[in-house]
One Martini backbone bead per residue (centre of mass of N, CA, C, O) as a GRO file, in nm:
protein
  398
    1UNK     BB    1   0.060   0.062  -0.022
    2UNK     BB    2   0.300   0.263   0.040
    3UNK     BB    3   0.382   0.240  -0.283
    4UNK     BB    4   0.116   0.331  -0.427
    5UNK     BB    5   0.125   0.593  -0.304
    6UNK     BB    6   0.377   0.684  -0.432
    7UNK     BB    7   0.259   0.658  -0.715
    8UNK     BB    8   0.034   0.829  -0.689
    9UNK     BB    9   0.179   1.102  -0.584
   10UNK     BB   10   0.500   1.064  -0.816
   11UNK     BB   11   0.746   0.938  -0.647
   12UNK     BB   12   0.834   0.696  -0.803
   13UNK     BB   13   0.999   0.517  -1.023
   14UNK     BB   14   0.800   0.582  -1.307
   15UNK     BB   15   0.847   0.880  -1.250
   16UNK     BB   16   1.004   1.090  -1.406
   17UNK     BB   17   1.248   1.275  -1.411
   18UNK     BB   18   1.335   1.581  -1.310
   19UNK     BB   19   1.527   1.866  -1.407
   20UNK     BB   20   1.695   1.896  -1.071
   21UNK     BB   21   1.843   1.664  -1.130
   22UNK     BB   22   2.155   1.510  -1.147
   23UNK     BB   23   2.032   1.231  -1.233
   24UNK     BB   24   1.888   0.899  -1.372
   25UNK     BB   25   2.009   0.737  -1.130
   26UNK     BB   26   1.986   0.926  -0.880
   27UNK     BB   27   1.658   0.926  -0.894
   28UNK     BB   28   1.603   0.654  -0.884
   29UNK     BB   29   1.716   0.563  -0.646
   30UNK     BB   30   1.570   0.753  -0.448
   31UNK     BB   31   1.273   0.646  -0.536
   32UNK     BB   32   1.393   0.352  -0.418
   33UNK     BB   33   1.348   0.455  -0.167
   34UNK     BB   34   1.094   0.527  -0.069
   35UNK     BB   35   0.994   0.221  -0.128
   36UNK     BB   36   1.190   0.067   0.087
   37UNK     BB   37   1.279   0.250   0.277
   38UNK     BB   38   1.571   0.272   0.588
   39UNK     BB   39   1.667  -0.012   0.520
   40UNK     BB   40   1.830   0.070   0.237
   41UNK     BB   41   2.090   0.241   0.266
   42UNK     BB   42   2.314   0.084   0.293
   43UNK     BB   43   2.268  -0.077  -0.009
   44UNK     BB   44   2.266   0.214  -0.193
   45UNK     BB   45   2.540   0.345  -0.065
   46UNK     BB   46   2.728   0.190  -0.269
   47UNK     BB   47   2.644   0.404  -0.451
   48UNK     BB   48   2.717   0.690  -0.573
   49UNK     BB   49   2.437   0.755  -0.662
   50UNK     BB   50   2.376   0.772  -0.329
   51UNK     BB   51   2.332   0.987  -0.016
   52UNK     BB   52   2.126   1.006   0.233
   53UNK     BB   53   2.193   1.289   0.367
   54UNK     BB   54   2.036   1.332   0.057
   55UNK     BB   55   1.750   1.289   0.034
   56UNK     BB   56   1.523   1.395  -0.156
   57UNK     BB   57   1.230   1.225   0.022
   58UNK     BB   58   1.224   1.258   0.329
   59UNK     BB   59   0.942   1.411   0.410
   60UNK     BB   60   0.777   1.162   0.254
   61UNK     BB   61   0.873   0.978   0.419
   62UNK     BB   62   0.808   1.052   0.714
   63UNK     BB   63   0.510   1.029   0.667
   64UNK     BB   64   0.456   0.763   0.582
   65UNK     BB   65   0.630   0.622   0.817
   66UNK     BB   66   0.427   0.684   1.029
   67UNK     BB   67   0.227   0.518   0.941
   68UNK     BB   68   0.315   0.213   0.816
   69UNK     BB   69   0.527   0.151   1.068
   70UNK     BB   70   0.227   0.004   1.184
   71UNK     BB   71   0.280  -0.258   1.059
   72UNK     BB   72   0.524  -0.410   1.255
   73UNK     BB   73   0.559  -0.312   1.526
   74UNK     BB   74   0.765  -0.360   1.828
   75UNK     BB   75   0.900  -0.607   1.750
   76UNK     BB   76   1.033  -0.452   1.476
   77UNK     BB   77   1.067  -0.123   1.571
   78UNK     BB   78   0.837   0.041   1.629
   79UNK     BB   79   0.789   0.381   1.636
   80UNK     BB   80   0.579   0.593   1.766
   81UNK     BB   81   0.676   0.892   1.659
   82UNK     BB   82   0.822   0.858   1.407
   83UNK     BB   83   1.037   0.914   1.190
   84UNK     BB   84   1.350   1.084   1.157
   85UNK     BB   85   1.502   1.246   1.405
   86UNK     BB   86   1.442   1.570   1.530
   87UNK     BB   87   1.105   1.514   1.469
   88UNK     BB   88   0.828   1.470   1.607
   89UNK     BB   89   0.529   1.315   1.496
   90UNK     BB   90   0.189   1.393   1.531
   91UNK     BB   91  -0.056   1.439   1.418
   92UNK     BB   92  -0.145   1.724   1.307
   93UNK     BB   93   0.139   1.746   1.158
   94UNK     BB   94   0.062   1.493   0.955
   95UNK     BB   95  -0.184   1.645   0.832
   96UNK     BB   96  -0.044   1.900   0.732
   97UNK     BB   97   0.176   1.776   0.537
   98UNK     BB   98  -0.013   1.602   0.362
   99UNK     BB   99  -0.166   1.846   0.261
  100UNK     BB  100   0.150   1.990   0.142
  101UNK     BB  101   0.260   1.699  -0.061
  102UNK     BB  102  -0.040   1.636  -0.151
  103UNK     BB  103  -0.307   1.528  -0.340
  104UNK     BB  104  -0.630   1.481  -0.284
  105UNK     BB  105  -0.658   1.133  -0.350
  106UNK     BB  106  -0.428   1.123  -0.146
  107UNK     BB  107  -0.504   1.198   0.115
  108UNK     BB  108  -0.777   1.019   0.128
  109UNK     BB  109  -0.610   0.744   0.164
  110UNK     BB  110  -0.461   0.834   0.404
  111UNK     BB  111  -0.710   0.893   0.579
  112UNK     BB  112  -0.844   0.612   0.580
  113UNK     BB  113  -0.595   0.424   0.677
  114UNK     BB  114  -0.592   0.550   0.973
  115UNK     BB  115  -0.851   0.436   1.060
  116UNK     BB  116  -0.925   0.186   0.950
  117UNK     BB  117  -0.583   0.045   0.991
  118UNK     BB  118  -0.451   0.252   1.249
  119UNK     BB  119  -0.595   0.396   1.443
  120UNK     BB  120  -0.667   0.724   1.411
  121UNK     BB  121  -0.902   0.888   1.668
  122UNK     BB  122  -0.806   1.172   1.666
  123UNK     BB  123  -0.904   1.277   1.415
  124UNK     BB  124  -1.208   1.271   1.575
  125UNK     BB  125  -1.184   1.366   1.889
  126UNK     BB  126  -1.079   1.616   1.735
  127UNK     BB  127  -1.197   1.931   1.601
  128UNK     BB  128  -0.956   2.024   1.399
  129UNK     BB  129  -0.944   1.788   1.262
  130UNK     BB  130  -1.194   1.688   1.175
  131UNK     BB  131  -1.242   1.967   1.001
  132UNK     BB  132  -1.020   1.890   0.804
  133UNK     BB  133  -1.197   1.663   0.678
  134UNK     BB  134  -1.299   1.501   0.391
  135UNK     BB  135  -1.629   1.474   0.325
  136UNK     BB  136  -1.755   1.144   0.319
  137UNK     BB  137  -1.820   0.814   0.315
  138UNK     BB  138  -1.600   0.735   0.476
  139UNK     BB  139  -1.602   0.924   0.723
  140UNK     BB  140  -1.877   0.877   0.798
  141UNK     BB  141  -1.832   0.575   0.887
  142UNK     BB  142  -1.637   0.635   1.068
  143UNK     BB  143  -1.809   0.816   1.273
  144UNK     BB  144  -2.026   0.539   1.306
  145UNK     BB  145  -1.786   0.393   1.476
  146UNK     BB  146  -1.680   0.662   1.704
  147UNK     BB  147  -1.918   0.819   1.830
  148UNK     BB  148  -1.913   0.704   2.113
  149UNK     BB  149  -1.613   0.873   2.172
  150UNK     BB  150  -1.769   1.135   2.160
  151UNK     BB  151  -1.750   1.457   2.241
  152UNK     BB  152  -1.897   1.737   2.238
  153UNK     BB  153  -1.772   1.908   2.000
  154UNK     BB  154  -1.680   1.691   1.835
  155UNK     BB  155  -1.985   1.559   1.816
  156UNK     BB  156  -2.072   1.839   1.636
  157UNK     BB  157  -1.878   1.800   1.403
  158UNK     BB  158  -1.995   1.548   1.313
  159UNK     BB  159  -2.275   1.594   1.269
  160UNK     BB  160  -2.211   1.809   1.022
  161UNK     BB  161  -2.104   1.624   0.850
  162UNK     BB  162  -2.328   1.418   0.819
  163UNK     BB  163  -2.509   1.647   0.676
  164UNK     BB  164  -2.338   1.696   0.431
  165UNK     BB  165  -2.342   1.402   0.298
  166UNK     BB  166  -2.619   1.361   0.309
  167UNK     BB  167  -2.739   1.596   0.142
  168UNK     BB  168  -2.577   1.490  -0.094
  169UNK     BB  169  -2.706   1.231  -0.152
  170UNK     BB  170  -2.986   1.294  -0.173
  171UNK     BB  171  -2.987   1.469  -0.405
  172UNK     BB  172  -2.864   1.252  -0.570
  173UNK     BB  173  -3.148   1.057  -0.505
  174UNK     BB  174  -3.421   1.180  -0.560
  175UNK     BB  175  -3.497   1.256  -0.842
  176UNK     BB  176  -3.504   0.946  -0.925
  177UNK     BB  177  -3.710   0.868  -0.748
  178UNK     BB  178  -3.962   1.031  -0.841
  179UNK     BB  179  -3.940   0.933  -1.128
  180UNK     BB  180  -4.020   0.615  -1.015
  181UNK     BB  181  -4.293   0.708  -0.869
  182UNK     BB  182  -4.443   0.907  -0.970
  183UNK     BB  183  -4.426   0.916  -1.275
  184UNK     BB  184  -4.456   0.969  -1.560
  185UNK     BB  185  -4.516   1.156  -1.834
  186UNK     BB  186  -4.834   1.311  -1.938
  187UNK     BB  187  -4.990   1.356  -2.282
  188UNK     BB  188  -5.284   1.240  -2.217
  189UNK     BB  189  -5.323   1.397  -1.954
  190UNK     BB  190  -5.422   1.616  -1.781
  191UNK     BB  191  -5.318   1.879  -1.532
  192UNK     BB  192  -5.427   2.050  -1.235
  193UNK     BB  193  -5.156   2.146  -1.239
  194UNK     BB  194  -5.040   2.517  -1.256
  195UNK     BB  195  -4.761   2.514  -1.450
  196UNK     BB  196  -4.440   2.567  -1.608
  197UNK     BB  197  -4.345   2.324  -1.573
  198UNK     BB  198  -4.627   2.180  -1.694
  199UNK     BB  199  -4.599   2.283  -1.989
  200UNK     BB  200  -4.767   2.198  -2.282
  201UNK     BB  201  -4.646   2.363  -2.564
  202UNK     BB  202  -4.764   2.167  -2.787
  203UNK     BB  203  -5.071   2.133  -2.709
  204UNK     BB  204  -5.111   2.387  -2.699
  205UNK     BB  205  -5.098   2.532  -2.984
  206UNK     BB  206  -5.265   2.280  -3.116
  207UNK     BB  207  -5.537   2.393  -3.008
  208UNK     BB  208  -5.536   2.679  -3.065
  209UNK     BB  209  -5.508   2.769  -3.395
  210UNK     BB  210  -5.785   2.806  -3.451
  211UNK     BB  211  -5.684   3.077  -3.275
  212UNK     BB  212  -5.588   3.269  -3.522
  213UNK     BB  213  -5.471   3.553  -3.608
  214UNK     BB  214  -5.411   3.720  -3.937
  215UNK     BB  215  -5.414   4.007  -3.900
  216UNK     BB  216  -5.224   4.031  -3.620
  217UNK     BB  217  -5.046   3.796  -3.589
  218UNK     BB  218  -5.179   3.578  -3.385
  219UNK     BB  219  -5.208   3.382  -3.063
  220UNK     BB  220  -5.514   3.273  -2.909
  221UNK     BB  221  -5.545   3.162  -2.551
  222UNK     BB  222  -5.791   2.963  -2.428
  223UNK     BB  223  -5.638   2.742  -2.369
  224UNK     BB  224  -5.435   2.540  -2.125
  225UNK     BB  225  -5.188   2.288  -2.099
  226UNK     BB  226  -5.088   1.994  -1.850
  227UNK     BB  227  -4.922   1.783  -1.751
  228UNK     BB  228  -4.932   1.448  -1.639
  229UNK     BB  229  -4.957   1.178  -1.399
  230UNK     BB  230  -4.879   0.863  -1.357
  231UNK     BB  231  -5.057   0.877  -1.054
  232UNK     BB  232  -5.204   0.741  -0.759
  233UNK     BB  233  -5.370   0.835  -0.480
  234UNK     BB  234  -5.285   0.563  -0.367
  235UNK     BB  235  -5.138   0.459  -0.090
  236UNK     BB  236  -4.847   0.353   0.012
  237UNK     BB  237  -4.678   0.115   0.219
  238UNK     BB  238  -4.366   0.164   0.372
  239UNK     BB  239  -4.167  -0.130   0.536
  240UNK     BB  240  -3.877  -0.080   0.703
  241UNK     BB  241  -3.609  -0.275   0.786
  242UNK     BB  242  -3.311  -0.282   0.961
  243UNK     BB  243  -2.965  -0.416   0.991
  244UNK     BB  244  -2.709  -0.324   1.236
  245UNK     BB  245  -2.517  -0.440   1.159
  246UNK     BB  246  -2.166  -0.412   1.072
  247UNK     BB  247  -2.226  -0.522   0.769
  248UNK     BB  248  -2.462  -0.310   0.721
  249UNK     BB  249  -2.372   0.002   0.686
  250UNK     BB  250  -2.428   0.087   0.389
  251UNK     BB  251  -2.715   0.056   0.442
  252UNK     BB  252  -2.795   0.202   0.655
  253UNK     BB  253  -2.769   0.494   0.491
  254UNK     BB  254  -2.942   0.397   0.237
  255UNK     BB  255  -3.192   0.361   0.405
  256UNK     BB  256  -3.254   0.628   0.559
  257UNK     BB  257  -3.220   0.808   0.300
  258UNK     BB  258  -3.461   0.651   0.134
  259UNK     BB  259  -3.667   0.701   0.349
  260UNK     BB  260  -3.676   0.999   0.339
  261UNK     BB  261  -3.747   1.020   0.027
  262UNK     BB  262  -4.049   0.852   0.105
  263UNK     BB  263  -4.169   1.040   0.304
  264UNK     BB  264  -4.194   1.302   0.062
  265UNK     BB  265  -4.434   1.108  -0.097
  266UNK     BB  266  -4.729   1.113  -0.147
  267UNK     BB  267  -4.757   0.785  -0.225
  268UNK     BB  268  -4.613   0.748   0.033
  269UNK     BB  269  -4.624   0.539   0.331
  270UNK     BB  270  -4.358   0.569   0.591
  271UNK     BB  271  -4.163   0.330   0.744
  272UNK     BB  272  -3.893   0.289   1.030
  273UNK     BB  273  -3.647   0.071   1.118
  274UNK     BB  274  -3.420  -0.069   1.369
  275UNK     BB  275  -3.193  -0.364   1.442
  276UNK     BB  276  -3.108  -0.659   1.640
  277UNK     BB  277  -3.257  -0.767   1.924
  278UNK     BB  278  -3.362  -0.527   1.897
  279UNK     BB  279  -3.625  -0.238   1.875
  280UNK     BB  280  -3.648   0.053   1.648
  281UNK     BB  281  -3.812   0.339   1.590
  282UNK     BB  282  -3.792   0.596   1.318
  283UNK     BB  283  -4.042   0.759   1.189
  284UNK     BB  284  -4.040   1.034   1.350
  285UNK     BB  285  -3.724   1.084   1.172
  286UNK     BB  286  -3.708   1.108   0.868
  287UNK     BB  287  -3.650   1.421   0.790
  288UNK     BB  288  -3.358   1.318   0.966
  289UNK     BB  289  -3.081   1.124   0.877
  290UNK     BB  290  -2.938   1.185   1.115
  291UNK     BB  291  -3.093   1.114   1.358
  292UNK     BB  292  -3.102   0.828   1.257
  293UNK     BB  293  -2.748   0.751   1.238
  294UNK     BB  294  -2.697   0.858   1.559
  295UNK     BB  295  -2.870   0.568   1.649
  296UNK     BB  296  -2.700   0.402   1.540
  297UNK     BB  297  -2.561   0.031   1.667
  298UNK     BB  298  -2.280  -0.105   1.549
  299UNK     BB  299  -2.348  -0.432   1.615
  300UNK     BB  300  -2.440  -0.725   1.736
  301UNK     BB  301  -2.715  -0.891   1.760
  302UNK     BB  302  -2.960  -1.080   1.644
  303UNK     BB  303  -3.342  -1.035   1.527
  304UNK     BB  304  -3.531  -1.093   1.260
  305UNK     BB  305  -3.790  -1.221   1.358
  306UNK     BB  306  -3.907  -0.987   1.551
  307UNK     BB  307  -3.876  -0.772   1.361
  308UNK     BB  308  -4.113  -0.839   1.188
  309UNK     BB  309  -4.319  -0.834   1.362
  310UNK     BB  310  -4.330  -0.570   1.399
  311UNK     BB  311  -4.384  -0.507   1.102
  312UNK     BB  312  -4.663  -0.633   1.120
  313UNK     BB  313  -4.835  -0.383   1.310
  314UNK     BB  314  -4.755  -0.161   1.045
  315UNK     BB  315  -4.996  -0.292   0.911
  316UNK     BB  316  -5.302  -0.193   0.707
  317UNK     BB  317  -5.254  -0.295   0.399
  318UNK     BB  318  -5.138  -0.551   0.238
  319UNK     BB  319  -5.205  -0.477  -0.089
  320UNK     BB  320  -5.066  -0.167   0.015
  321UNK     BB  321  -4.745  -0.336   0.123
  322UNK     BB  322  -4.419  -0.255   0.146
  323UNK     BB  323  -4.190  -0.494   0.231
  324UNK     BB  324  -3.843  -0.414   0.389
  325UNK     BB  325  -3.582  -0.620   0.481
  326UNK     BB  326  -3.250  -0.557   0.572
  327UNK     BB  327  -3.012  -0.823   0.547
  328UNK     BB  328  -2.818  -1.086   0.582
  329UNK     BB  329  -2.952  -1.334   0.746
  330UNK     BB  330  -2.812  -1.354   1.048
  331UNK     BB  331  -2.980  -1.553   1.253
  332UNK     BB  332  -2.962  -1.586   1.614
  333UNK     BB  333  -3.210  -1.762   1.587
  334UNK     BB  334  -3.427  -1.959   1.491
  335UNK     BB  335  -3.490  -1.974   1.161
  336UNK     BB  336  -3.800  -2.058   1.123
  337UNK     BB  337  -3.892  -1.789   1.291
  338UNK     BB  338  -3.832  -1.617   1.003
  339UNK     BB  339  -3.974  -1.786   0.779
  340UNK     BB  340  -4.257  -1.765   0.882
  341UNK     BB  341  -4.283  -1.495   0.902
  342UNK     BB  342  -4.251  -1.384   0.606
  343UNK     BB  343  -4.478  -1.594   0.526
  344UNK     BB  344  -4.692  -1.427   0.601
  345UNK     BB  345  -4.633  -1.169   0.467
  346UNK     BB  346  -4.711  -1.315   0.210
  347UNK     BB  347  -4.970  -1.360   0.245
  348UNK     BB  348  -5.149  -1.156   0.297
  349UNK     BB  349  -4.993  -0.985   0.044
  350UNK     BB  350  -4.726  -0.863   0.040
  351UNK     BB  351  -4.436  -0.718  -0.049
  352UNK     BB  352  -4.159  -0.830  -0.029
  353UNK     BB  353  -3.828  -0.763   0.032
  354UNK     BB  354  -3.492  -0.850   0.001
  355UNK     BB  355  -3.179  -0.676   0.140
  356UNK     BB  356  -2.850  -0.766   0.129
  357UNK     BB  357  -2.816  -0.482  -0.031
  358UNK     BB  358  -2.773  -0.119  -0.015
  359UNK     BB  359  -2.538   0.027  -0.302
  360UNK     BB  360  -2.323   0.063  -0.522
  361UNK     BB  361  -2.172  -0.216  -0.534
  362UNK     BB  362  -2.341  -0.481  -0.449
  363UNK     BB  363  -2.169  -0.590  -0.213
  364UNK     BB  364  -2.240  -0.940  -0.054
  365UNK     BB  365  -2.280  -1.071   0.257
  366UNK     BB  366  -2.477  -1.395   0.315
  367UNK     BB  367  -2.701  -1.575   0.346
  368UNK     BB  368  -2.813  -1.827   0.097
  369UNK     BB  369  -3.003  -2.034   0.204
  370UNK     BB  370  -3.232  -1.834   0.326
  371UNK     BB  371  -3.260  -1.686   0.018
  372UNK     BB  372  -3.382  -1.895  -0.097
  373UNK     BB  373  -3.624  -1.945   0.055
  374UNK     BB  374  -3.757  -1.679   0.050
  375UNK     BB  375  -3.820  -1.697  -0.245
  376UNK     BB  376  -3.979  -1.967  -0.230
  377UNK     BB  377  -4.162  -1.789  -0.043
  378UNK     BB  378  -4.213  -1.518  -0.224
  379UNK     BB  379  -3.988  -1.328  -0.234
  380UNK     BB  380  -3.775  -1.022  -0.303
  381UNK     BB  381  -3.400  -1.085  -0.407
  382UNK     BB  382  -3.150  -0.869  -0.304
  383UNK     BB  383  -2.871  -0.662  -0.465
  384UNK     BB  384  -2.903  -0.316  -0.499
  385UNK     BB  385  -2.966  -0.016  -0.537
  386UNK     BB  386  -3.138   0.309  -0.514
  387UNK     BB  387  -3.232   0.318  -0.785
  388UNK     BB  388  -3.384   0.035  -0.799
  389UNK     BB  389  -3.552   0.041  -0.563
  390UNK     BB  390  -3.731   0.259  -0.679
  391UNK     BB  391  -3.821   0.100  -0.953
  392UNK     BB  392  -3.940  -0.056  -0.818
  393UNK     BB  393  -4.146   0.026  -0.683
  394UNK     BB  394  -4.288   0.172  -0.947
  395UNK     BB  395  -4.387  -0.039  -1.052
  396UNK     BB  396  -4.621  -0.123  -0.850
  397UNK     BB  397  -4.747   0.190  -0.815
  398UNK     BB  398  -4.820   0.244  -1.132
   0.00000   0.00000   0.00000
């Protein structure tokens, strides 16, 4: 990984000599030497073109090695304080250089795997480096995962963050979600609604020339007509069951965000729960999908059967009533008492939508013996993106 970062910030050796390098075996070996570590002096310094105590990428060695070398461990000589030399470098020291001698593709990688993969979580618990970090799905993700240590000012400012990546995905799923449950626009249909969006502006033409003035040369429009919406205004219920395992953090992003987005249109009645052993409803917070996901507690045991139950509760009309489940499937007591469930629900009449996965990526581990089951008894099983679930959804409701 430290190899690869190295070549993605241009520092590798395959990247051209620079103007002002001495020769190109003096800087090929330099590149070689920051790719080796400073393990490699000894062997690198027999060659007249290298010479440690010039080395030309010291800054960026000591950057990289900060964090690295805490691949091998003290048993291997990891230095806790990183880099070499009389400067020990801190978080903030090393947070504020990364972002001084990298391009920002490269930061955000290394931002990563820090929290990720060396557990730097000074960064999230200081309120000016997390403050200082770029907000996206990553960063979110561990956010949700560190938020318990979270006090004070920092989890305000981490709230903060939360709200601006979902604002951000919100806005990016909201319209395709609209238009595939809301309905097509129709041309054969007037609309009650009387706006400039949806006037059409070649049906009022062509129905109105009959009323051309000849003299005046204009015309004359006796009346307006407005594109209709292909869709019926008996709402349908959709209920949402989340689990918040683990293993599901993506799908609960995804599945808060999108219950939000249906929450807000007038075809849908949504409710939202999540659960592991235990049940919450959080259909009262749909409004906010921050305040969704700062409620989530992602680890712990399941009980999936328990939770469906739940949400048989909230069935008013089964013939109008989606139900979807989110869940790897992995549950934690006698699987038949969850297969019954599942089956009571399809037989009702609801529609069940069982989702392995629910993000862009599509990847997802999950029970398959279980999922075979549930589909033979009638379940409608995928791993999906968000885009794909608004689209089944507008299928069965327009």
């Amino acid at each position: 990984m430290e190899a690869d970062l190295k070549r993605h910030s241009g520092e590798g050796p395959e990247a051209g000599p620079e103007s002002n390098s001495p020769s190109t075996a003096s800087e090929s070996l330099n590149r070689w030497r920051l790719i080796l570590g400073e393990a490699a002096n000894e062997g690198l310094a027999r060659s007249d073109e290298f010479d440690p105590e010039h080395f030309r990428y010291a800054e960026v060695d000591e950057i990289l090695d900060y964090l690295y070398s805490r691949e091998h461990g003290e048993e291997q000589g990891y230095r806790k304080e990183g880099g070499r030399g009389p400067s020990n470098l801190t978080v903030p020291s090393w947070l504020y250089k990364v972002r001084e001698l990298f391009p920002k593709p490269t930061v955000e990688i290394l931002e990563k795997q820090a929290l990720d993969r060396y557990g730097l979580t000074e960064l999230l618990t200081d309120k000016k480096l997390l403050e200082s970090l770029e907000p996206n799905m990553g960063l979110l993700k561990n956010i949700m995962q560190f938020k318990g240590r979270m006090k004070g000012e920092a989890l305000k400012s981490a709230k903060d963050i939360v709200r601006r990546v979902v604002e951000d995905l919100r806005r990016k799923l909201e319209t395709q979600a609209r238009a595939s449950i809301m309905g097509k626009r129709s041309r054969y249909a007037d609309s009650p609604v009387r706006s400039l969006r949806n006037l059409d502006f070649k049906r009022t033409i062509a129905k109105n020339l009959k009323n051309y003035d000849r003299e005046k040369r204009r015309l004359v429009i006796e009346r307006l007509y407005f594109d209709g919406n292909v869709q019926a205004r008996n709402k349908w219920n959709v209920i949402i069951g989340v689990d918040e395992s683990g293993s599901m953090m993506d799908s609960v992003i995804y599945s808060s965000v999108m219950a939000s987005i249906f929450s807000r249109l007038n075809a849908l009645r949504t409710k939202l729960f999540i659960f592991d052993t235990e049940v919450v409803d959080l259909s009262d917070r749909l409004e906010d999908p921050v305040d969704v996901l700062m409620n989530v507690q992602l680890g712990g045991g399941t009980h999936i059967a328990k939770a469906l139950r739940y949400g048989e509760t909230l069935i008013e009309n089964p013939g109008k009533t989606i139900y979807i489940l989110v869940s790897d499937l992995e549950e934690g007591y006698p699987i038949q008492h969850m297969y019954k469930a599942c089956k009571d629900i399809v037989d009702a009449g609801c529609k069940l939508l069982v989702l392995t996965a629910l993000d862009f990526e599509g990847n997802s581990v999950y029970n398959k013996h279980a999922a075979q089951v549930l589909a033979d008894l009638g379940a409608h099983v995928a791993a999906i993106t968000p885009n794909e679930l608004a689209d089944w959804i507008g299928d069965i409701v327009t």
